[in-house]
Structures are given as C-alpha cells and as structure tokens.
C-alpha distance (Angstrom), angle and dihedral (degrees) to the residues before:
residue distance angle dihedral
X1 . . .
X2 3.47 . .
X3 3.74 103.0 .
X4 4.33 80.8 53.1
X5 3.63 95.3 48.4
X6 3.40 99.9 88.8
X7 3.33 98.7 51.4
X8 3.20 99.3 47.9
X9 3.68 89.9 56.5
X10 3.75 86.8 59.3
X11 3.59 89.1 44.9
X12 3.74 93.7 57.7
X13 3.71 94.2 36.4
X14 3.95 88.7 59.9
X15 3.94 97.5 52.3
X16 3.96 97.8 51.6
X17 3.74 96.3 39.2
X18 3.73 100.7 45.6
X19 3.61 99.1 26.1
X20 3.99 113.6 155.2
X21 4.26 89.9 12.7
X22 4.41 77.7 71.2
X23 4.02 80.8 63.2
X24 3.32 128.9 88.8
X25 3.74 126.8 -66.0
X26 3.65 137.6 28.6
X27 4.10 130.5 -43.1
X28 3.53 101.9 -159.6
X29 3.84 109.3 -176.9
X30 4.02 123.4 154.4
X31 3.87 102.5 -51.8
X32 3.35 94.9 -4.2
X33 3.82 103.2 109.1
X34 3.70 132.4 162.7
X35 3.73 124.4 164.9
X36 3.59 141.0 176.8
X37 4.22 115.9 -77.4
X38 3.79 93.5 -13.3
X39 3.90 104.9 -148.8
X40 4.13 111.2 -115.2
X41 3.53 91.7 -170.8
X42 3.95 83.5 57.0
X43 3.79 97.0 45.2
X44 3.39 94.8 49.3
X45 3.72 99.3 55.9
X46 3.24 91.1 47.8
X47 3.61 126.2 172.7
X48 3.78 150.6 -99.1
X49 3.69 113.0 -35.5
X50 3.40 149.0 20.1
X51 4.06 103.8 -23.6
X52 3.47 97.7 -129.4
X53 3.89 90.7 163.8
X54 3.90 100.6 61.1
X55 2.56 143.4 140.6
X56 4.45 91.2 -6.1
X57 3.79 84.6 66.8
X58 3.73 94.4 48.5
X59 3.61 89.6 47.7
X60 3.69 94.6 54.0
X61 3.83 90.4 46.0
X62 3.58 86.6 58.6
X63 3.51 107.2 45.9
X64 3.63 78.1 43.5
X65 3.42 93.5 73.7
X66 4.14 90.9 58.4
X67 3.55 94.2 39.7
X68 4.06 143.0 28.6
X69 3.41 109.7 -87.6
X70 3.73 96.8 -126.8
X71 3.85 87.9 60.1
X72 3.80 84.5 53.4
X73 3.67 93.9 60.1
X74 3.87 84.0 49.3
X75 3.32 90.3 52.9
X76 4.17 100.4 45.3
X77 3.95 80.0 46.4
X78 3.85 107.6 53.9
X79 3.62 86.9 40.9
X80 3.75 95.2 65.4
X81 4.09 86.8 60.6
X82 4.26 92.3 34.8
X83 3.96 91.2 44.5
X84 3.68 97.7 37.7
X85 3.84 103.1 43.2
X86 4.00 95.2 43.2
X87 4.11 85.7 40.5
X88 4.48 88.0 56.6
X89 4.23 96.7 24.8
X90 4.10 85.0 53.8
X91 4.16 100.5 46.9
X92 3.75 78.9 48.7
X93 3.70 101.8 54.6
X94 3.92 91.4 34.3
X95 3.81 92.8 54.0
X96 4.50 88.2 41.2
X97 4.03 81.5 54.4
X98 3.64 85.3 -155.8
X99 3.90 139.5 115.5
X100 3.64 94.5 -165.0
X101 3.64 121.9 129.4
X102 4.00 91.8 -110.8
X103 3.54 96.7 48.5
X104 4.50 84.7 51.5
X105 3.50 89.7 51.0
X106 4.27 87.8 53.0
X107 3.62 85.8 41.3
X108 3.57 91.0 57.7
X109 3.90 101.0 37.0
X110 3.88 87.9 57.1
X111 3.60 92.6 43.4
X112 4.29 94.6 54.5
X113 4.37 91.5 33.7
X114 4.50 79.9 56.8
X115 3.67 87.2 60.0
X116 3.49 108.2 23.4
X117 3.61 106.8 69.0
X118 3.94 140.5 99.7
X119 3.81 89.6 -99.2
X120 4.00 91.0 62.8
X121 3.93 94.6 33.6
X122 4.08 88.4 56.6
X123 3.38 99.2 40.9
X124 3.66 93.3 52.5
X125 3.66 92.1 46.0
X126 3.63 88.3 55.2
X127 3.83 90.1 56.3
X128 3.73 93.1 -116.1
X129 3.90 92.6 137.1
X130 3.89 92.4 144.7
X131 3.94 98.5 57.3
X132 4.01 85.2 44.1
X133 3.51 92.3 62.8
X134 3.87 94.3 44.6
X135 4.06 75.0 56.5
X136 3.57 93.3 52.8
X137 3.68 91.9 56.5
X138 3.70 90.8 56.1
X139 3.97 99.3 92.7
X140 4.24 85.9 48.2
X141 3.45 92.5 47.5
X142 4.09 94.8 50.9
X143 3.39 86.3 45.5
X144 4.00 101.9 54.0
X145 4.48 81.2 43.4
X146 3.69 87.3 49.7
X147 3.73 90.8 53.3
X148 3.67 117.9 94.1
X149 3.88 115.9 -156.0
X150 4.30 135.2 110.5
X151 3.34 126.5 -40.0
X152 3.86 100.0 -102.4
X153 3.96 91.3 39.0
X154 3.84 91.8 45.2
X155 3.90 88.0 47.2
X156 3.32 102.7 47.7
X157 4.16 89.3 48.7
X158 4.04 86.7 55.1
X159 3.78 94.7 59.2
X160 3.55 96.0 42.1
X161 3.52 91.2 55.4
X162 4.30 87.9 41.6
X163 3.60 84.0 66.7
X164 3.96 100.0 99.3
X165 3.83 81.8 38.3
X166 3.93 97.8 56.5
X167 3.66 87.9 50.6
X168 3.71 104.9 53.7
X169 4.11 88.8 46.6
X170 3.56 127.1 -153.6
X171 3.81 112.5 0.6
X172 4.33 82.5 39.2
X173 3.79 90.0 59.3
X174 4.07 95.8 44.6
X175 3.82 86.7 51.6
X176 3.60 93.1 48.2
X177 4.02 89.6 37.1
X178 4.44 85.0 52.9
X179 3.51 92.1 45.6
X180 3.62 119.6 42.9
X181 3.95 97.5 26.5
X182 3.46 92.1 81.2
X183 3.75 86.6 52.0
X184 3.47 94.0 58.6
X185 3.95 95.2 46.3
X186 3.30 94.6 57.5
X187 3.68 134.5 102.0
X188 4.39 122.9 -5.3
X189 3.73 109.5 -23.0
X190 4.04 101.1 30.1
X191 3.30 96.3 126.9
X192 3.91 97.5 69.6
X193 3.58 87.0 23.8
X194 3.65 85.0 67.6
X195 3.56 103.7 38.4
X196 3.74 91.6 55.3
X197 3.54 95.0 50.3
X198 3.89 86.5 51.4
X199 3.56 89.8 49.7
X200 4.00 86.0 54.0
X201 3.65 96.9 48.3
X202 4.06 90.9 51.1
X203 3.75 91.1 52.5
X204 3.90 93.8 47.7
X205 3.61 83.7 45.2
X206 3.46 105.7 61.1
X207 3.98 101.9 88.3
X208 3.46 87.2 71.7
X209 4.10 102.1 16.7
X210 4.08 90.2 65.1
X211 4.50 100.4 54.2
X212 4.13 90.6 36.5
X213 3.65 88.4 65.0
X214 3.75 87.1 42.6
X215 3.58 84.7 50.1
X216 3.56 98.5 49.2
X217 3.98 90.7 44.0
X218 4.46 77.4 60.9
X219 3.73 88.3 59.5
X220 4.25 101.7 -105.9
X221 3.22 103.6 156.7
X222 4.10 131.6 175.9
X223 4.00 128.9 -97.9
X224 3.77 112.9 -127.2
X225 4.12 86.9 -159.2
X226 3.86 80.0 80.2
X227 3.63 85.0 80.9
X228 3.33 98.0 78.0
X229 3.15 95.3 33.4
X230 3.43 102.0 57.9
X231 3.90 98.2 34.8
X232 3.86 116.9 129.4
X233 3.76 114.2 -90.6
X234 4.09 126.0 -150.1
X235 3.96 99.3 -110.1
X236 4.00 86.5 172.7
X237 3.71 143.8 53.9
X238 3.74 86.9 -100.2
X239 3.66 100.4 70.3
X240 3.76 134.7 -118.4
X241 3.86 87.5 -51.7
X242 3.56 101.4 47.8
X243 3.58 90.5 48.8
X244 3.39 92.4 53.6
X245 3.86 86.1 61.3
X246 3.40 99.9 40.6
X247 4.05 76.7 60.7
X248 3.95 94.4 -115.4
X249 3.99 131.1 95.2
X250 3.51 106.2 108.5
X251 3.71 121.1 172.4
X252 3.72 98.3 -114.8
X253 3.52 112.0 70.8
X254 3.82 93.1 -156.7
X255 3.77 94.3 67.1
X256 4.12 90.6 60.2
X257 3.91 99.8 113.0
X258 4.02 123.0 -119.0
X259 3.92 105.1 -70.8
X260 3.78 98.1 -2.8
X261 3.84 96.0 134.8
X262 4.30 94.2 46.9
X263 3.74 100.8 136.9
X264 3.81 86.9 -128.9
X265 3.74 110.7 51.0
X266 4.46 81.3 33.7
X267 4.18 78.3 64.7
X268 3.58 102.7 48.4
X269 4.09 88.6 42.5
X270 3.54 81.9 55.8
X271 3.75 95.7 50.8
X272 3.94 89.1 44.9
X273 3.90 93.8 55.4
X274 3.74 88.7 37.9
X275 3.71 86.5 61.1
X276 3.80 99.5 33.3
X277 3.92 82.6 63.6
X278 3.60 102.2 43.9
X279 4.28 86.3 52.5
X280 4.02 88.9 49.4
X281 3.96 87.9 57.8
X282 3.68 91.3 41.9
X283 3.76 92.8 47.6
X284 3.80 87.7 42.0
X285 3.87 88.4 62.2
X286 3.34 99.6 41.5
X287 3.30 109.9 38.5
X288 3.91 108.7 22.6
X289 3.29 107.2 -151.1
X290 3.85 115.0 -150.4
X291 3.65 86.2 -126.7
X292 3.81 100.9 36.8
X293 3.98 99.2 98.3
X294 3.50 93.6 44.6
X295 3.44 98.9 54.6
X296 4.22 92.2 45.3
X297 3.33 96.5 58.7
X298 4.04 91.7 44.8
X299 3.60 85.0 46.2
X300 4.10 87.6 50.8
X301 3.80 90.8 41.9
X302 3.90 93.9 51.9
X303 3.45 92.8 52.9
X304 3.85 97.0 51.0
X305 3.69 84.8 51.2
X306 3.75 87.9 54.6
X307 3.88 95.5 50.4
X308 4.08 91.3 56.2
X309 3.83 86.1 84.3
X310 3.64 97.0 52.7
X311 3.61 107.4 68.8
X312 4.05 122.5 50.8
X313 4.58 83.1 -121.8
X314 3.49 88.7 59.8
X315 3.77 108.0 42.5
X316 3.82 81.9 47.3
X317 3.34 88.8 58.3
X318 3.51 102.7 47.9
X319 4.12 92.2 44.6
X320 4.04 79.3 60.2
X321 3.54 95.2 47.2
X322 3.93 85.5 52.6
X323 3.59 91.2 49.4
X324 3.68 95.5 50.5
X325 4.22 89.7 53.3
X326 4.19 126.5 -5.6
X327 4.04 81.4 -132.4
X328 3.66 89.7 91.8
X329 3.75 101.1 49.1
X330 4.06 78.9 100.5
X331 3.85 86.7 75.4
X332 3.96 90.8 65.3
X333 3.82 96.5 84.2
X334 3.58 90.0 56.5
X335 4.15 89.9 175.5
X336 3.29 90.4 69.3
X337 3.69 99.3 77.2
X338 3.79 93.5 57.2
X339 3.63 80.1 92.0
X340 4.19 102.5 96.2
X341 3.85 80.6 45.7
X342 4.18 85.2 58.8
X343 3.46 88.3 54.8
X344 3.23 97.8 46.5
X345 3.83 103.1 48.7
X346 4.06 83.5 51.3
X347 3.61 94.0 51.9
X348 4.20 86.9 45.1
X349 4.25 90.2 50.3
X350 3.97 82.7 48.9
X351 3.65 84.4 53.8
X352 3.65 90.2 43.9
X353 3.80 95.9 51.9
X354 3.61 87.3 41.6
X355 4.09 93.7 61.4
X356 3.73 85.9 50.1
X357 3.89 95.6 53.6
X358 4.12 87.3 46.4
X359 4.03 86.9 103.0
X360 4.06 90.3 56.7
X361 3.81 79.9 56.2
X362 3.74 95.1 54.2
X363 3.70 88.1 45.3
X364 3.75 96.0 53.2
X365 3.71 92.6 48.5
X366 3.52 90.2 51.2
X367 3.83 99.1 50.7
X368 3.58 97.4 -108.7
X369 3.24 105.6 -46.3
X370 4.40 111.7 140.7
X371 3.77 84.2 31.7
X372 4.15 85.6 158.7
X373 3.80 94.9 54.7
X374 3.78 92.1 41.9
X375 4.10 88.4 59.2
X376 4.11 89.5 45.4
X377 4.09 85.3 53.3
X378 3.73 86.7 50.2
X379 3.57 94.7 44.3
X380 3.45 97.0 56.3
X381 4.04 101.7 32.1
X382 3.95 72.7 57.1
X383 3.52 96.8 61.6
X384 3.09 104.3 44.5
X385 3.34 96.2 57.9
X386 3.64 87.4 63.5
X387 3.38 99.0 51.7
X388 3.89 90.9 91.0
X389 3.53 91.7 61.3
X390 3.79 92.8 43.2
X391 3.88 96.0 47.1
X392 3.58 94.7 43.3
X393 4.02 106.8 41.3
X394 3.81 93.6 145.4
X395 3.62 81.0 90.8
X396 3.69 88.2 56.3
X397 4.23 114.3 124.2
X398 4.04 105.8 -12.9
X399 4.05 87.4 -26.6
X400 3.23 90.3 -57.6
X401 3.57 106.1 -55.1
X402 4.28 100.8 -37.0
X403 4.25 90.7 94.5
X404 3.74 87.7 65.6
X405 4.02 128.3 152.7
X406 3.73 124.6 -127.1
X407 3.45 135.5 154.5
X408 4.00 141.9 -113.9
X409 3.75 120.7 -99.2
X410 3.14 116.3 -119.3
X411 3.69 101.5 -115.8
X412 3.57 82.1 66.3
X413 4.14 95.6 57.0
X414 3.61 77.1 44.8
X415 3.53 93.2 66.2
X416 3.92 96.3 35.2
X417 3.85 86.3 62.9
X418 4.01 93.3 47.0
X419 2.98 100.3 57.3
X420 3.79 96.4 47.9
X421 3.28 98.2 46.2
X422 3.97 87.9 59.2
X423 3.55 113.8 94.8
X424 3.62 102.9 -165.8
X425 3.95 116.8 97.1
X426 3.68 120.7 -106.9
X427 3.61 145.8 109.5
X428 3.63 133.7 -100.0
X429 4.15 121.5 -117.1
X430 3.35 107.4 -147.1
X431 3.85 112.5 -151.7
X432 3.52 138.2 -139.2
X433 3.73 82.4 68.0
X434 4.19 83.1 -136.8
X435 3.90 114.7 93.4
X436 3.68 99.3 -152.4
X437 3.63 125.9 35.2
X438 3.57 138.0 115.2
X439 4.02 126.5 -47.7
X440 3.82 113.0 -150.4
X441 3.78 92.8 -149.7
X442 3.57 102.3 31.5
X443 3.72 92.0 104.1
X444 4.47 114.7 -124.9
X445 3.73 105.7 54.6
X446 4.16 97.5 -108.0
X447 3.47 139.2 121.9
X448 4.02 125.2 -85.3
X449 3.74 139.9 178.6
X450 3.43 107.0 -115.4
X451 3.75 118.6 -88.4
X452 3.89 91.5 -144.8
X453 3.67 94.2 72.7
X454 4.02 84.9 70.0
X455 3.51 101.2 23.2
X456 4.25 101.0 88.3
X457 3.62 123.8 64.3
X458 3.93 92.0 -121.6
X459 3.23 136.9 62.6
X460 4.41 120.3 -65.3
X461 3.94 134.2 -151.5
X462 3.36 108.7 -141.9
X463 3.85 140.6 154.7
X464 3.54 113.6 -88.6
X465 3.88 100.2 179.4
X466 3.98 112.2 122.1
X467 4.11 103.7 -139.7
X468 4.16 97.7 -163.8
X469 3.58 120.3 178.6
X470 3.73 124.7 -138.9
X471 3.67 134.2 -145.9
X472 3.75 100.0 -104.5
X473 3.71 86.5 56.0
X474 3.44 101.6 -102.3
X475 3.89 127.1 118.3
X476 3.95 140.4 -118.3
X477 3.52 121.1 -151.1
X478 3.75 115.9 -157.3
X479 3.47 116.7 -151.6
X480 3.92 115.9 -120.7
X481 4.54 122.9 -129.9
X482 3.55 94.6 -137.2
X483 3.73 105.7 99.7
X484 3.78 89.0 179.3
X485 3.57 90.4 59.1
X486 3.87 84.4 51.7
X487 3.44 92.8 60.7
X488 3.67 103.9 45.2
X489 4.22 88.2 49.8
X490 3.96 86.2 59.7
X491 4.05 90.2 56.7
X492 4.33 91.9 38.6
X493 4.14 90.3 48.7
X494 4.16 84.1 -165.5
X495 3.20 119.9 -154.2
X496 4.46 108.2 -102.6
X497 3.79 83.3 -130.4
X498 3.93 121.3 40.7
X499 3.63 83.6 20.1
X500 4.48 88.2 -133.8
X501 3.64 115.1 124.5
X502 3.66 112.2 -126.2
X503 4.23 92.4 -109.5
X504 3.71 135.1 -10.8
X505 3.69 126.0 -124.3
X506 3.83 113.3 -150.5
X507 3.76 98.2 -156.5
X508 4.10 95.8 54.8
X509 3.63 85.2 49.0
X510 3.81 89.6 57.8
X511 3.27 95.8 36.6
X512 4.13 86.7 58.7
X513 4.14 89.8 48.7
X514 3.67 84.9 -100.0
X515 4.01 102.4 154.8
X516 4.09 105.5 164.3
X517 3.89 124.2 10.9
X518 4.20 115.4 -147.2
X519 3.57 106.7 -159.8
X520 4.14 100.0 -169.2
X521 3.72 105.0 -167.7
X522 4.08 128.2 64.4
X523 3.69 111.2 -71.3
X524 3.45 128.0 -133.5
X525 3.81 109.9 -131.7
X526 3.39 90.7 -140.2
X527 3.70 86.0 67.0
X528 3.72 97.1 72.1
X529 4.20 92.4 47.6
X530 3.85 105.2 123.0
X531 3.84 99.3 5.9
X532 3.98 124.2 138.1
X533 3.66 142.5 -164.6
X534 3.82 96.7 33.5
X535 3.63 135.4 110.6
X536 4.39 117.8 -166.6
X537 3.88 107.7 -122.8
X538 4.02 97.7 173.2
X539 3.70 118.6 23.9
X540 4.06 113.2 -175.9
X541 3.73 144.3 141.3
X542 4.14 92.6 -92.2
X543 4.26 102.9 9.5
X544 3.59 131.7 61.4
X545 3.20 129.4 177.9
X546 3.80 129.3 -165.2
X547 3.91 132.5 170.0
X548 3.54 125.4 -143.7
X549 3.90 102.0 -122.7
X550 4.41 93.0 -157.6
X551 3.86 106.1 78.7
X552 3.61 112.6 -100.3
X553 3.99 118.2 -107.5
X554 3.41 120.2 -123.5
X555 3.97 96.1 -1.0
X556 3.24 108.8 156.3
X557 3.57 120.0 122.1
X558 3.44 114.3 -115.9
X559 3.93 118.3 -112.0
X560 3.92 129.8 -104.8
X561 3.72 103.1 -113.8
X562 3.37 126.7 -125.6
X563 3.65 98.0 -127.2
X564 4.20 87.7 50.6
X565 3.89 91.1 55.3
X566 4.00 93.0 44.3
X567 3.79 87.3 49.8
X568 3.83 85.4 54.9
X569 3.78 94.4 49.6
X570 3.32 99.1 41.2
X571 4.09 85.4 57.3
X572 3.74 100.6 47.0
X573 3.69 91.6 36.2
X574 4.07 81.8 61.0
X575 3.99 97.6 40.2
X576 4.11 82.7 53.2
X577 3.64 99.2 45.9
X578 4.15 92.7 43.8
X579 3.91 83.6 60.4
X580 3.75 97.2 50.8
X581 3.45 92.9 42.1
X582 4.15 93.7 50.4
X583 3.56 111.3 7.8
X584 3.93 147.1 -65.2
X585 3.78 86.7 -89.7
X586 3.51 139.2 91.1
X587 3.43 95.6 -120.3
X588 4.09 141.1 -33.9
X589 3.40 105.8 174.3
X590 3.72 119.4 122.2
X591 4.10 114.4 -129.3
X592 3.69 97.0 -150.7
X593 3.51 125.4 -165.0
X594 3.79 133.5 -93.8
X595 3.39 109.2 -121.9
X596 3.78 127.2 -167.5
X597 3.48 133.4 149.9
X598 3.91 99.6 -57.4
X599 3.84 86.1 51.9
X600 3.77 107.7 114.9
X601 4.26 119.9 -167.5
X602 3.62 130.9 -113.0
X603 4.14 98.9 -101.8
X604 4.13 101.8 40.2
C-alpha cells in the first residue's frame, strides 16, 4: 500500500479537480490548445521565432496519431495531478524512511498541498499545461540530484527524472534547472553532481535548444514591454508580495480562481503557508534532508526573482537586462519562479502533519500502548492535509466549470480536411488578425488563442502580438518573433479592433507564400464586396475558408534539418536508455538525510 499511495493520491487529486475537462472533447482556454490530428510534420518545422511549443506539441502530435487527440489532452492533464502528487508525496515518504501510518498520512498531505495550490490552479487556467508538467517533475528531479551514486547510475537517474521536463520544453527545463541545481551543488561531490545534471538538462534540451539558435541566427529577438506586462499582480488583500507567498499573483487577472482574494479564506491561506514554512525549518533541523539546503535557497532564489517585477527599480532592471541579451526575456513572468517555494511549502505541511502524527510513532514503538492519542495525531495530521483542498475549492471539478470540453464545428473539420487534401504548397492566413480573443462556441465565456493557428497540416500566419492590459487601464502590447507574420500585417492593415482588414488582395497574399486564408469568426458579407483572386472552399457560421487562386511565391515549406532531427534522437535515444539502465520509473531512489550531530531521530 505504501509504494501505491502516492499515486493514488494523484489519482484522486486528478478526478475532483478536473472533473468534466477528463470528458470528452476539447478544453480550449488561453494557450491551452488541442485540435483534431495535429500535423507532426507541421510542428516540427515550426516557424519564425523562438519555439516555445516544442517539443510538448510534437509530443501530442505523436501520440496523436495512436490516440484521439481529446484523450491526449486528458492525458497531458491528469498527469500534471498523477505526476506531480506521487513526484512530492514520494520525496516525502523517502526522506520520513517510514511506512507507518503517520508518516502515509504526511506523505499524502505533501503530495495533494504540491498540486493543490493557487500556483497550479492559475497556471492551468491560463492553459499553460506544458510548463505545469515540467513543474510536476520538479520533486523527481530533486530527488534523482539529491541522490548520490556513480556517474553512469547518477546520470541515467537525472534523465529519467528530466522526463516531465523534456516534454514541457523551455520554461519546464528553467524550472527544473532553478530548482534542483542547487540540489545538486550542495554538500561533498557538487561539483560533478552539477555538471552531470547540466549535461542532462542539455540533452533533454535539444528539441527545442537546436531551432532557437536557428531562430535567433533569423534575427527573433525578445520585447522588453513584456515586463510590464508580465509583472506579478496582487490577487489578494495582502498585496503583490503577499500574494506571491500565498503562491498566487499572476499577471493575468482572469486566471485568479473563483473567490481566491475573500479576505477570509486569503487569512487562513496565510496561516497554512505560515505554518507550512515554519514545519520545513523544523524538519530541516531535525531531519536534514540531503536535499533540504538545496532546495531553500532555490526556494529563496525563486522568490527574489519573482519580486523583480514588483517595484518600478526592478522591472527597469530586468527590461535592461533584456535589452542587453533576449536570454533573459524568461525573467518577465516573474510568478513563475514561485515554483521551488511550492515545493517547499508542501514538503514543510508534510513536515507539519508529520509533527502531529509523532504520538502514532510513540505508540507503535511502544506496542500499542496510547492507542487514543495516536488516533487524535492522525486525526488532525489528517486534516490538515485537507485543508488545501478546503481553502482553495476554486480548483474544485475543472475550476469550477471554466476547464470545460466542447467540440469543433464542423465547418471547421471541414476546413482541416481542405486544406490537406490540397497539394499545392502554401501557407494558411489565419484571420481575425488577433491571436486570443473570444470563441462563441468554445463553451465558458474566456479568452483563447485561436485554434486555427494549429489546426492545418501546413504552415499558418498569424498574429503573434501579446495585447496585455494593466491595472490602471492602460494596455501593453508585446511584440510578436515571427517576422513573416510582420510582413504580411503591413500588406492586411487590420483593423486594431475586429482584427479584419478592410479588403484582401490575392496577389500580395501569393506573393507572401500565402496559399489558403481561414478566417475563424462570422463574416460579414460585406467583407468580401470588391475582393479578387479568391475562391470560398468552406463556408460556415464560425469557419471560412478561401484559397488564393494566383500560385503562391516562394511556398515551399521549409525542410526539417538534419541537425534538428539528430538533436531529437539524440534526446529520446537518452530518455530510453536512462530507463533501461535504471528502471521504467521516474524515480525510486530514496534521498536520505544527512545526519550529523544536530540530527535528531524519528521517535525522541
């Protein structure tokens, strides 16, 4: 039971906090986009820019291929909870050394606080499922650092436990980079400890490594204005600060669960974390866990990354930092790195529960004696493991109804299968020129990037500019990386508001590759009054689909290189032979502590 635990925890976890988005059909919310039969070939040659979705989109395009690719999404989604819970409930239980019932029940209550937290619940409702499963790696990936063994053994433990990492891509690997590379720096050996956990995290990194220095080579660069745009935002009563701590403020206001700022529930949070951090440093003394430093001063050094975007100095500073290289356009979404402190505070209410349980301990080792004590310890290391759930129910069944499934119209399957039944090269203008805005039938009233820019099995022109509000009701436009998206928008002139150019002209389309144009909103006829050079394919009530008649210029899709698909290779070659070197799992290697003399034993 206790090696299933965990697991089941995640199991559990999964079902009540995604609910109906486990059904079938599509939750499209923000950047969370699945369609049907998502082209691999397409993915993987990507486009201008910094390819921020590889490899997790060229994963789901091939596991797409096997299964539906709503099922997929249920998949990438219940995962986050399964991988993330039995990642944090396991480094607990390993550390604990014990199978007792008390040390379960802290096993468990560090496993649900990992995933059941405003970081998770705002992440996921801004559709960044990928990154949260590079989160949900974290605890495996601490533990493989934490893990001291030979060089081949110790490296083939890494990349197992890089596996959540290497498919969530770039953000994934930072997290994973901020968070366990203390752990592996610390203590005798950190050296090589370190430079084989670097070496890991460059070979998982290579899917999407290899085409962003192609990309950069192409001139994509990154817009400081994403700064402010992406700067933490007090969601709370506390301020920007507190919310930080609480392990909310995220930029977009529109991701804050249902009653996540009430002044009561934002008190008792506060209490919780208070708590959570108190039994880390308590744990920390006592038990001295091999990865314990490590992870505090990642958890310390997240947070101070986090509190750059708070004050005017320090987004100032960052903007300059971005100026001076792209590299650091990372350090815009300054929430983000709240994450170490996520696993942290779990770990700590582990500890917490842990202290509470000590009396079932006592009780064990004395053969049963105190058996009524031993049941109030239970009781109450029992309930507070639930008070995550409890204190943060806007989680509760697919965030209370915004992660919910529908389906895609048929016009728009329509269009899917035009397009790839056309044999002539040529990409695919996808119109409202505004990437996320509202979806009439896409179920909860929210905003979405628009599933046509992944929808055809060839390459699309979209807009790539980020329009973020801020909270003196002004707005921050983020500037796209896809110059050839900057180049058609100069020829459409769109209107800033409907996002529709006033007419179309077929022979600068063609002359800009453009082959079909998918315009996914209702169209006015007045729109097509006057306009040349195109035939309609798919007419419905949300898709339509026209083809430029004039042959496209310069059309031809670009090429995978050679050095991309070796990069790709070379990663899952490694990911596979980690596994048969160590194990189908994750990880199974027990942390351990490092005892000295201040160390104290379970049962005083």
């Amino acid at each position: 039971m206790a090696r299933w635990l965990p697991w089941a925890v995640g199991a559990v976890t999964a079902l009540f906090a995604l609910g109906p988005a486990l059904g079938r059909g599509y939750v499209l919310r923000y950047d969370m986009v699945f369609v049907p039969d998502l082209s691999l070939p397409t993915v993987l040659r990507g486009a201008d820019g910094f390819p921020r979705a590889m490899p997790s989109d060229a994963v789901v395009a091939a596991l797409s291929t096997v299964v539906p690719g709503d099922l997929v999404q249920s998949l990438a989604l219940a995962a986050v909870f399964l991988v993330g819970a039995a990642g944090a409930a396991r480094l607990m239980a390993d550390s604990l050394g014990s199978s007792r019932a008390g040390a379960l029940v802290a096993a468990s209550a560090a496993g649900l606080a990992y995933v059941w937290n405003p970081f998770v619940a705002e992440r996921l409702l801004l559709g960044q499922w990928a990154m949260l499963l590079g989160y949900a790696g974290l605890p495996w990936a601490v533990a493989a650092t934490a893990r001291r063994a030979r060089p081949v053994v110790y490296s083939a433990g890494v990349l197992r436990a890089l596996v959540p990492a290497a498919v969530g891509g770039f953000s994934s690997v930072l997290l994973t980079a901020l968070t366990a590379g203390p752990v592996a720096l610390w203590g005798r050996g950190g050296m090589r400890r370190a430079g084989l956990f670097a070496g890991a995290l460059a070979v998982v990194s290579l899917p999407w490594l290899v085409p962003s220095l192609a990309a950069g080579a192409a001139g994509a660069a990154t817009d400081p204005a994403g700064v402010e745009a992406f700067a933490p935002r007090a969601d709370t009563p506390l301020g920007t600060v507190g919310s930080l701590f609480l392990l909310g403020g995220v930029w977009n206001a529109n991701a804050v669960p249902t009653h996540h700022g009430d002044p009561g529930l934002v008190a008792l949070r506060l209490a919780l974390c208070l708590a959570a951090v108190a039994g880390w440093l308590w744990w920390l003394y006592r038990e001295r866990p091999a990865f314990g430093a490590g992870l505090s001063v990642a958890a310390v050094l997240g947070f101070a990354v986090a509190l750059l975007g708070v004050t005017a100095p320090g987004r100032e500073f960052t903007a300059a930092l971005i100026d001076l290289w792209p590299g650091f356009g990372p350090l815009r979404d300054g929430q983000l790195y709240v994450a170490p402190l996520a696993l942290l505070q779990a770990l700590g209410l582990g500890a917490v529960v842990h202290w509470l349980t000590l009396p079932s301990a006592r009780s064990e080792a004395d053969g049963g004696a105190g058996g009524a004590g031993a049941a109030v310890g239970l009781g109450a290391g029992a309930g507070v493991a639930a008070l995550p759930v409890l204190l943060s129910f806007g989680l509760w069944w697919g965030a209370q109804g915004a992660l919910a499934p529908v389906e895609y119209p048929d016009a728009w399957r329509e269009a899917q299968a035009a397009v790839a039944a056309d044999e002539r090269p040529g990409a695919v203008l996808v119109l409202p020129w505004n990437a996320y805005r509202g979806i009439d039938w896409s179920g909860e009233p929210g905003v979405v990037l628009d599933p046509a820019t992944k929808l055809f099995d060839r390459r699309t022109i979209w807009n790539d500019d980020l329009v973020v509000g801020t909270p003196d009701g002004g707005v921050v436009v983020v500037e796209g990386e896809d110059a050839r998206a900057r180049e058609v928008a100069r020829v459409l002139d769109p209107d800033p508001v409907t996002g529709m150019p006033e007419r179309l002209d077929g022979a600068e389309l063609a002359a800009l590759g453009v082959r079909h144009v998918a315009v996914s909103a209702p169209v006015d006829n007045r729109f097509w009054s006057g306009v040349d050079g195109f035939s309609v394919v798919v007419e419905g009530a949300d898709m339509t689909l026209l083809e430029v008649l004039e042959s496209p210029v310069d059309a031809e899709e670009s090429d995978i290189s050679g050095l991309e698909v070796t990069g790709g290779l070379v990663t899952v070659g490694a990911i596979i032979w980690s596994i048969a070197r160590s194990g189908s799992s994750l990880g199974s290697q027990r942390t351990g502590s490092e005892r000295g003399p201040g160390a104290r034993k379970e049962i005083p």
